[in-house]
C-alpha positions as CSV (number, residue, x, y, z in Angstrom):
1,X,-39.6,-53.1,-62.2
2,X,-36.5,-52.5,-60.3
3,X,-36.5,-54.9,-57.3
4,X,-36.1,-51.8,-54.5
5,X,-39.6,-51.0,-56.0
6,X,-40.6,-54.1,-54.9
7,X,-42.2,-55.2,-51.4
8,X,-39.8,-57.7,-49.6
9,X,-40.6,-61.7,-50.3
10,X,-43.0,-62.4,-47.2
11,X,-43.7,-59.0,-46.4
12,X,-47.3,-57.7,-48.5
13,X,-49.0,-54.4,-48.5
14,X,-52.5,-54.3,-47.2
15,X,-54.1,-52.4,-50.4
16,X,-57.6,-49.8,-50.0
17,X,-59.6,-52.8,-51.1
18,X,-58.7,-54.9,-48.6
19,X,-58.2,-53.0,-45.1
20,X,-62.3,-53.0,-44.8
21,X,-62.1,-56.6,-43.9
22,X,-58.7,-55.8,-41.4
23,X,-60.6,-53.2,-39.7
24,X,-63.5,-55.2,-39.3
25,X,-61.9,-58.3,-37.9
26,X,-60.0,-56.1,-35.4
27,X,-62.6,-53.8,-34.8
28,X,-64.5,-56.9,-33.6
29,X,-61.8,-58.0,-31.5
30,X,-61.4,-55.5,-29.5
31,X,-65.0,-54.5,-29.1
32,X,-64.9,-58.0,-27.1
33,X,-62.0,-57.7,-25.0
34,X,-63.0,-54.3,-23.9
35,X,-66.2,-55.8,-23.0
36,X,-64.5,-58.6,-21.3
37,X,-62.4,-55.7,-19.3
38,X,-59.0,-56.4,-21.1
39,X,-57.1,-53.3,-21.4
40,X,-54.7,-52.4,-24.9
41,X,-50.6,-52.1,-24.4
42,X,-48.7,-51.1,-26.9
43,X,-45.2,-52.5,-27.3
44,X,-41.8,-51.6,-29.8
45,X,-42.0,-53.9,-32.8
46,X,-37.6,-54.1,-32.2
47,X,-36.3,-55.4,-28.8
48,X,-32.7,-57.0,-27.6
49,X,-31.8,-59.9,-29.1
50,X,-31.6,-61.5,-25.5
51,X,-34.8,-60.8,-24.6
52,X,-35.9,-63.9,-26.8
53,X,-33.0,-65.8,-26.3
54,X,-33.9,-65.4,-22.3
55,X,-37.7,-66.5,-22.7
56,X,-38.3,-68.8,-26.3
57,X,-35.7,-71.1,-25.5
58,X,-32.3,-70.8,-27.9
59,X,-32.8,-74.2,-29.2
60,X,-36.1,-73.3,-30.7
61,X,-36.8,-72.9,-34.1
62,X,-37.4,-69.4,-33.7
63,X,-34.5,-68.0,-32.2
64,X,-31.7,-70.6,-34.5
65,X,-33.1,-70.1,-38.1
66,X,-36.1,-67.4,-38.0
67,X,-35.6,-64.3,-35.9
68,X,-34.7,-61.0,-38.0
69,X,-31.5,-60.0,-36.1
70,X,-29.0,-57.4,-36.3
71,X,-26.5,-54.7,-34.9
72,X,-27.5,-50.9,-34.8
73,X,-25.0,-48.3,-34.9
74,X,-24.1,-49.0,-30.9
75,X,-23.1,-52.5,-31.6
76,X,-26.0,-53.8,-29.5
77,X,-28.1,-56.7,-31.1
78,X,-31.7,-56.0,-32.2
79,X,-34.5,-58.5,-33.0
80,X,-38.0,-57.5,-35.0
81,X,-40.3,-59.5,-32.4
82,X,-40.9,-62.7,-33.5
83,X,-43.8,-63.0,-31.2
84,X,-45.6,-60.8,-28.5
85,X,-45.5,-62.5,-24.7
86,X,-41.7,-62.2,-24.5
87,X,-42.2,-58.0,-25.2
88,X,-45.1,-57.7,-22.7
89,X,-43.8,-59.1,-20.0
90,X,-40.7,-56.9,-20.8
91,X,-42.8,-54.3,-20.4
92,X,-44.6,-55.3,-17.1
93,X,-41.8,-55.7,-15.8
94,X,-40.3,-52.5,-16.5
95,X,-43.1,-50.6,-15.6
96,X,-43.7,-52.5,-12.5
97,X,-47.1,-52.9,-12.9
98,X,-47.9,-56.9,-12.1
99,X,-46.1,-55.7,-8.4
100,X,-47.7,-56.9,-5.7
101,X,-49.9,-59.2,-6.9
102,X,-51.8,-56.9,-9.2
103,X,-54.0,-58.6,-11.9
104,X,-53.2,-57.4,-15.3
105,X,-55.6,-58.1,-18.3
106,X,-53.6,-56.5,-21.4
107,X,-54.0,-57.2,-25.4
108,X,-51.8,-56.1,-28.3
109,X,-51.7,-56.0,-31.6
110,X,-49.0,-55.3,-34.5
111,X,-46.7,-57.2,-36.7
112,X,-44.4,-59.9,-36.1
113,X,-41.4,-60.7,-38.3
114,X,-39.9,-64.4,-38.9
115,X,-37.9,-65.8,-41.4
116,X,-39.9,-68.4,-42.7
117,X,-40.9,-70.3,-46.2
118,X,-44.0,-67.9,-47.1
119,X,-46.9,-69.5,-48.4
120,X,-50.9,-69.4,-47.9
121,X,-51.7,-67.3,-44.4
122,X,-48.0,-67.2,-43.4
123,X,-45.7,-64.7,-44.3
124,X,-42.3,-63.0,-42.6
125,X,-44.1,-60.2,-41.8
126,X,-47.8,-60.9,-40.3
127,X,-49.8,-59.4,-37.9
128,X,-51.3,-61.0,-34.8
129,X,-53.6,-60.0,-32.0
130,X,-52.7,-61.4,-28.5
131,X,-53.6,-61.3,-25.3
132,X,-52.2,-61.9,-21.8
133,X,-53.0,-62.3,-18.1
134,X,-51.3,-61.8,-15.1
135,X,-51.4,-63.2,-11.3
136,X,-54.4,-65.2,-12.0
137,X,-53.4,-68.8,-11.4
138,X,-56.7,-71.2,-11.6
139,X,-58.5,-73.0,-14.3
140,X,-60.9,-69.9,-14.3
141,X,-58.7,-67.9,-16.2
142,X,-57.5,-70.6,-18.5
143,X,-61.5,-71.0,-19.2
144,X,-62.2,-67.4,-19.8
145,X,-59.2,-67.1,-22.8
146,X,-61.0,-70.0,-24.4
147,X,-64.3,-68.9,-23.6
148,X,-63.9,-65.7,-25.3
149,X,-62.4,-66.9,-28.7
150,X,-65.6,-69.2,-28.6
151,X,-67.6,-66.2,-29.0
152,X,-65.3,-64.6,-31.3
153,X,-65.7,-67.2,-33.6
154,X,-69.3,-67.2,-32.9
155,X,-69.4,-63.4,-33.7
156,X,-67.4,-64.2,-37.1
157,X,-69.5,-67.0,-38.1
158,X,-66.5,-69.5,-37.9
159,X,-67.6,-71.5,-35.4
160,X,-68.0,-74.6,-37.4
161,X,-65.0,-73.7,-39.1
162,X,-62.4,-74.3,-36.3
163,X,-61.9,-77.0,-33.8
164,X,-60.3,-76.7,-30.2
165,X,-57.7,-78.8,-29.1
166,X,-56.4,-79.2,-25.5
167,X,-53.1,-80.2,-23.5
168,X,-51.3,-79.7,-20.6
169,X,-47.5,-79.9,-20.1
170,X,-47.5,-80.4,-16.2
171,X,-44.7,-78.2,-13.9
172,X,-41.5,-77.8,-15.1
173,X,-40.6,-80.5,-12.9
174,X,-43.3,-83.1,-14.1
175,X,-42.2,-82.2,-18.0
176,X,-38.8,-82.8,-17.0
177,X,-39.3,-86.2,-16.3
178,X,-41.4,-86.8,-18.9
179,X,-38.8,-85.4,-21.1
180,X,-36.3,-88.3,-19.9
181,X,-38.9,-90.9,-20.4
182,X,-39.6,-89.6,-23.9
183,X,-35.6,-89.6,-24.8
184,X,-34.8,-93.2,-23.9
185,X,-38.1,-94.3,-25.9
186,X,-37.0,-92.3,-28.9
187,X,-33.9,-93.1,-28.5
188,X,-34.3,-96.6,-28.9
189,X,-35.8,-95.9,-32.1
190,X,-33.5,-93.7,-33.4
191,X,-33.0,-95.1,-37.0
192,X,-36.7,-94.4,-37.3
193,X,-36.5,-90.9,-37.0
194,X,-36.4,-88.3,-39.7
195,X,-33.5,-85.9,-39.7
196,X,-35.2,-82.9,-38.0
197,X,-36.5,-85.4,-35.3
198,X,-33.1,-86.7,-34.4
199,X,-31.8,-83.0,-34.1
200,X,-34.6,-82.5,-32.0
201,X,-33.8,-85.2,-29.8
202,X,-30.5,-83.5,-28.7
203,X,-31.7,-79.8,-28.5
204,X,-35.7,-79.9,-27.9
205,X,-37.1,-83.3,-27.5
206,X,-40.8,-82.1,-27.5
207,X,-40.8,-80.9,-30.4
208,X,-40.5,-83.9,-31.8
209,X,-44.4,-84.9,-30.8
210,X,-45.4,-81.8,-33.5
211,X,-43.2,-83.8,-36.3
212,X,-45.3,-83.9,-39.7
213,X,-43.3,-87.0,-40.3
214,X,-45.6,-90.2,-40.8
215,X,-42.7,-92.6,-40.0
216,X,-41.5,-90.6,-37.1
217,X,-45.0,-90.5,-36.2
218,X,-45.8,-93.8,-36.5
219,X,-42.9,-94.3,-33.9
220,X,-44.4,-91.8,-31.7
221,X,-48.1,-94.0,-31.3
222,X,-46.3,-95.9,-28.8
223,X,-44.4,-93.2,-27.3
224,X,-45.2,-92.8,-23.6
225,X,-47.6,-89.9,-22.8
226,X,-47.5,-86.8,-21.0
227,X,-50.8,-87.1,-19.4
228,X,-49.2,-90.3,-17.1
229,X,-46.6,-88.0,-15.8
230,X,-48.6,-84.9,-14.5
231,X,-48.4,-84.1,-11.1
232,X,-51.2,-83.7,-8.9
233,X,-50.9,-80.0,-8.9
234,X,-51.6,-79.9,-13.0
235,X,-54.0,-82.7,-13.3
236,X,-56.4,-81.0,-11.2
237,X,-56.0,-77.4,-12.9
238,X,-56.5,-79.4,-16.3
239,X,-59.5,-81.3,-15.3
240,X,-61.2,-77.9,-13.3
241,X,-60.8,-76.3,-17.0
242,X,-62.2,-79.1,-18.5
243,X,-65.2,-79.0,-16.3
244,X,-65.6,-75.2,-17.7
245,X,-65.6,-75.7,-20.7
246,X,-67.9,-78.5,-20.2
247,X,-70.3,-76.1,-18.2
248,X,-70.4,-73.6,-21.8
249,X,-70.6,-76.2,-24.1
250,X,-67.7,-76.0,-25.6
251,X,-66.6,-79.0,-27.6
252,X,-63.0,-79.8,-27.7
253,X,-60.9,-82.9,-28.2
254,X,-57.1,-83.8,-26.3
255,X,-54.1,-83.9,-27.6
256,X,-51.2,-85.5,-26.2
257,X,-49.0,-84.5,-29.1
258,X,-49.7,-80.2,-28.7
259,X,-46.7,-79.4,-26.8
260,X,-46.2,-75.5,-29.0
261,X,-43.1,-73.9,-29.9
262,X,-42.0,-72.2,-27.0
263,X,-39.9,-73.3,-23.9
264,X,-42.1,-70.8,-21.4
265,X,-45.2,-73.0,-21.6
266,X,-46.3,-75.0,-18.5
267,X,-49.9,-76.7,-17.7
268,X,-52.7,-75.5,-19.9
269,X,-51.6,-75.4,-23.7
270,X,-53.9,-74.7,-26.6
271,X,-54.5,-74.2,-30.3
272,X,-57.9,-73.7,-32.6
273,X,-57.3,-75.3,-36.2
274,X,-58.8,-75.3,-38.8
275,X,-59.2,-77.5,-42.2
276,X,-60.7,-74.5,-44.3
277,X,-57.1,-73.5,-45.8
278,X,-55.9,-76.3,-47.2
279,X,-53.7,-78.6,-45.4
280,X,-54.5,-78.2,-41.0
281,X,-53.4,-75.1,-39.4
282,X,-53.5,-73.1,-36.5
283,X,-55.7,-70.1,-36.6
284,X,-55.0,-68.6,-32.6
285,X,-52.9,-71.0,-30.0
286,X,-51.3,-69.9,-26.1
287,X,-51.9,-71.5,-22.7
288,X,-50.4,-70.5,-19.6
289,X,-46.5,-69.7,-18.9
290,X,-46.4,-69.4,-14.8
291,X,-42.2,-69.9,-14.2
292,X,-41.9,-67.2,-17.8
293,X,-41.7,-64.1,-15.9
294,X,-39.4,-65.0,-13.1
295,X,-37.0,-66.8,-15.6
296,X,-37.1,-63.0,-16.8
297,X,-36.0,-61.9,-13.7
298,X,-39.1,-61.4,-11.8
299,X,-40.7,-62.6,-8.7
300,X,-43.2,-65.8,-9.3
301,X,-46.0,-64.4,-11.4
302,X,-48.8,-67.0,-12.9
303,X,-49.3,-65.8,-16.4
304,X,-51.3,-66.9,-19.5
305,X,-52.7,-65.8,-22.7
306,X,-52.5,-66.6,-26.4
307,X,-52.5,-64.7,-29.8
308,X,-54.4,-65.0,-33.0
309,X,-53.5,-64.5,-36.5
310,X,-54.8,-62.0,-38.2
311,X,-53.9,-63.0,-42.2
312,X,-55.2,-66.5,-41.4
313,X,-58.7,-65.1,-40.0
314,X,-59.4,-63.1,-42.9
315,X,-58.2,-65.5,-45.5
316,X,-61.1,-67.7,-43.6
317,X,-63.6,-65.1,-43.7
318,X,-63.0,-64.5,-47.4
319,X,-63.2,-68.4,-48.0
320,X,-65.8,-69.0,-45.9
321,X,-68.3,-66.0,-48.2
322,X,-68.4,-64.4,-44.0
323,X,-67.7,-61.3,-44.9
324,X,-70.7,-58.9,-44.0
325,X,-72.0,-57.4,-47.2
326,X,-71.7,-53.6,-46.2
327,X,-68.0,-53.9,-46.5
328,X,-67.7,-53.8,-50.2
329,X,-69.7,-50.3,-49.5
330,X,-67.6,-47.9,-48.2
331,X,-70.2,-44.6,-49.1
332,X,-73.0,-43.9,-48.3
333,X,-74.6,-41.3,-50.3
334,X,-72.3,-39.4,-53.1
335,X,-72.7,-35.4,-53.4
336,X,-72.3,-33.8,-57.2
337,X,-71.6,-30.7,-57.5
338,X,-71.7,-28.7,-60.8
339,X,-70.6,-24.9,-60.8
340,X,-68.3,-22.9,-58.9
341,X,-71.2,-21.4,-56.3
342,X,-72.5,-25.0,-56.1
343,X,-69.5,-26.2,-54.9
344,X,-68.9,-23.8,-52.2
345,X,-72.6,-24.7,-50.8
346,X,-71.6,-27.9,-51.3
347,X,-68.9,-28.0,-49.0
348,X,-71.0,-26.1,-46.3
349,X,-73.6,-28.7,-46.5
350,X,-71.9,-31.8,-46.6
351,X,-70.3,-30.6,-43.0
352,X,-73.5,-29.7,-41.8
353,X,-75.0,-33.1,-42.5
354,X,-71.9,-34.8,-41.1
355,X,-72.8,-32.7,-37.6
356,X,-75.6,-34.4,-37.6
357,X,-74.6,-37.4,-39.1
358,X,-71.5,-38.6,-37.4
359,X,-71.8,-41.8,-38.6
360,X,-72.8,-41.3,-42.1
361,X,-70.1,-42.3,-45.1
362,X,-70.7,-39.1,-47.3
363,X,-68.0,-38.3,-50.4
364,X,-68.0,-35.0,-51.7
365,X,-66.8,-35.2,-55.7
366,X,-67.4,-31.1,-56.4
367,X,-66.0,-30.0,-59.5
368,X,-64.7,-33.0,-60.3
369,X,-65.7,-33.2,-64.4
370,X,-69.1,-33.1,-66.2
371,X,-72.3,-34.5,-65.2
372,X,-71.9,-38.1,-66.7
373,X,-68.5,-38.3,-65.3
374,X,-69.8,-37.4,-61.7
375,X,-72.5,-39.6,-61.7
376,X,-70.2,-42.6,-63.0
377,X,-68.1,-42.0,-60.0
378,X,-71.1,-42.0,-57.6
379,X,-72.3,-45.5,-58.8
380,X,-69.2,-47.2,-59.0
381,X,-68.2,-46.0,-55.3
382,X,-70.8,-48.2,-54.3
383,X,-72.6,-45.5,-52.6
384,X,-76.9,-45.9,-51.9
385,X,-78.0,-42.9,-53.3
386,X,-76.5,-39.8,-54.9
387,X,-77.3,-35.7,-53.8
388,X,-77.3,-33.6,-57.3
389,X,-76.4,-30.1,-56.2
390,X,-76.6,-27.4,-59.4
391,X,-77.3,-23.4,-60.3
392,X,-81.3,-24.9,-60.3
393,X,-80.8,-26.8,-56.7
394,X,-78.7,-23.5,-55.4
395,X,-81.5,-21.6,-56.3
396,X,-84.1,-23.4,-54.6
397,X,-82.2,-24.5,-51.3
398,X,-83.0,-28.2,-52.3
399,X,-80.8,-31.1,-53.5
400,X,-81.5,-34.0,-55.9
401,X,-81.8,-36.9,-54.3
402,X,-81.4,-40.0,-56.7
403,X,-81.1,-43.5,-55.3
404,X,-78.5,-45.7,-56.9
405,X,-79.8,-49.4,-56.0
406,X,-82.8,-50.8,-56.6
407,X,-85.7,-48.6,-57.2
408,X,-87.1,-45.4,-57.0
409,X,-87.8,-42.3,-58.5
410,X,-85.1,-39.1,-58.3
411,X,-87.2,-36.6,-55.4
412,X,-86.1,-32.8,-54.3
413,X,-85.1,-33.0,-50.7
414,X,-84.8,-29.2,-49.1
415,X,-81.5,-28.5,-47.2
416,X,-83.1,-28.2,-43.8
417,X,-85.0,-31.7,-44.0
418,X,-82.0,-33.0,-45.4
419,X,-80.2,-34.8,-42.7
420,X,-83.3,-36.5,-41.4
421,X,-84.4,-37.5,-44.6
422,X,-80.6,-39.4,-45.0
423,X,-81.0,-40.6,-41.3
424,X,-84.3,-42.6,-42.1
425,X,-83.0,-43.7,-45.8
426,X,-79.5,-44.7,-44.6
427,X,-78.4,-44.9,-41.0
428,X,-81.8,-46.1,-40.0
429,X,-81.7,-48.5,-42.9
């Protein structure tokens, strides 16, 4: 096959067979931020290049070796969003709508684009949820993000799946010192650093507590720790959010090494992980970012949130046997038609019984080959039960009604008790 008839390395189509699960997953993600009072924003998937550089940090690994840049026809330079906070507080910005103090609980989701090795659950082009929160400045807040994946994972059947792990990076001004202390350890050391760590030293010395090295991290056990240069300010917001997550029973473990990515985090940091996909990885990570959104030319605005992962989740779900059983089912009950005047009462009926039965997953299949051929189609769309609809049925003003699973003998239903004969048998259960 020619290779511009092929999808782009890193970038996978989400086939028929598949999206049940996608809409599933999200479906139950939003379901709980709505109920949670979180509100949906929507932002471009391309924004200025500067954007990023302004709020990840330039050093990063993002914005030197993964971002997806280039020129349009203008000569301006575009960026497919590597991540989602650096868009949406674009966009609160723009719109004004954090002004004044104004708490704003938003969510998004969509795909992100980086230029990364692909391999199990990470791709170039992958899809995350996230979420983000605005002018709220306590623990509280912190507590409620965490809280809320809690019961996501709880609603999922993940819980003992994942595993929380906590940090906090202080004020910029307690990190900064930290930073200094860091460097002079590491630098002392500096032969026993691997070659990404002693790049890191110079551009982003952080990152060099996320190494995967074991002889840089062997170096690191000794390394002085965040937690004994946090200012008063931080240790207090980290131990109130401790004491919430204490209050829900939520179990979680600190580490001193979970510093993330980004340049914009302060205080509260976290990540979920998880063990279930191989080697460990990260299945939905953020913390709070209160200095992000005047750094983007705002006025002071606390902010936090995180995002999730959608391709990791469902490769979970999948490997996990958590996916509810009524998604390889996507119909109901399976309508044959056979004749030319059965087919047009067909039609009428099946939109009569989806008037009064929104909800009901009804195919229509008229005319569509002889009656073998039908009733093969019926059973292998997975449908419950099939409706048989002939000359003899037209005649009547009845259909056959014939389950498909289990037992049970084929029974004439009339067209009038039709509907509430399907409600009891399917929707009801």
């Amino acid at each position: 096959m020619s290779k511009s008839l092929q999808a782009i390395r890193g970038m996978n189509d989400i086939l028929p067979e598949q999206t049940p699960l996608w809409r599933y997953f999200e479906g139950t993600v939003a379901r709980l931020l709505d109920n949670y009072g979180y509100r949906q924003i929507r932002m471009p998937i391309v924004e200025f290049t500067e954007l990023f550089k302004r709020s990840i940090g330039e050093v990063t690994d993002i914005v030197e070796k993964e971002m997806y840049t280039f020129d349009d026809r203008n000569g301006d330079s575009l960026t497919l969003r590597p991540e989602g906070t650096a868009a949406c507080v674009r966009a609160v910005l723009e719109h004004g709508i954090t002004g004044g103090g104004q708490v704003q609980k938003l969510w998004y989701i969509g795909p992100m684009f980086r230029h990364e090795r692909p391999q199990k659950g990470r791709y170039r082009q992958f899809h995350q949820i996230g979420l983000e929160v605005f002018n709220l400045e306590g623990p509280d807040i912190d507590a409620e993000l965490i809280v809320m994946t809690w019961r996501l994972w709880g609603e999922l059947g993940l819980r003992d799946a994942v595993k929380l792990e906590l940090n906090s990076l202080g004020t910029s001004e307690s990190r900064g010192r930290y930073r200094e202390a860091l460097v002079e350890f590491l630098s002392a050391h500096l032969d026993k650093l691997d070659e990404d760590s002693q790049r890191r030293l110079k551009t982003n010395p952080l990152r060099v507590l996320d190494t995967k090295n074991a002889e840089t991290q062997a170096v690191l056990v000794d390394a002085p720790k965040m937690a004994d240069y946090l200012d008063d300010e931080s240790r207090a917001h980290f131990e109130g959010l401790k004491s919430r997550l204490d209050a829900v029973g939520i179990p979680y473990v600190i580490n001193p090494k979970l510093v993330r990515g980004l340049d914009y985090y302060s205080k509260t940091v976290f990540e979920w992980v998880t063990d279930k996909l191989g080697a460990q990885g990260t299945v939905c990570a953020g913390g709070r970012y209160d200095g992000l959104v005047e750094q983007m030319g705002g006025k002071p605005t606390p902010g936090v949130g995180f995002a999730m992962g959608i391709e990791r989740l469902v490769l979970m779900l999948e490997a996990l046997d958590k996916v509810p059983q009524e998604l390889s089912r996507q119909v109901d009950v399976y309508l044959c038609a056979f004749g030319e005047a059965a087919e047009l009462a067909a039609l009428a009926l099946s939109e009569r019984i989806r008037d009064q039965l929104p909800n009901l997953r009804l195919q229509i299949n008229a005319g569509a080959g002889s009656f073998k051929s039908q009733f093969k189609k019926a059973d292998k769309s997975g449908a419950l039960y099939a409706l048989i609809l002939g000359d003899d049925e037209l005649a009547q003003q009845v259909v056959g009604f014939k389950p498909l699973r289990g037992q049970g003998e084929q029974q004439s239903i009339a067209w009038d008790a039709l509907a509430a004969h399907l409600a009891t048998c399917v929707v009801q259960g």
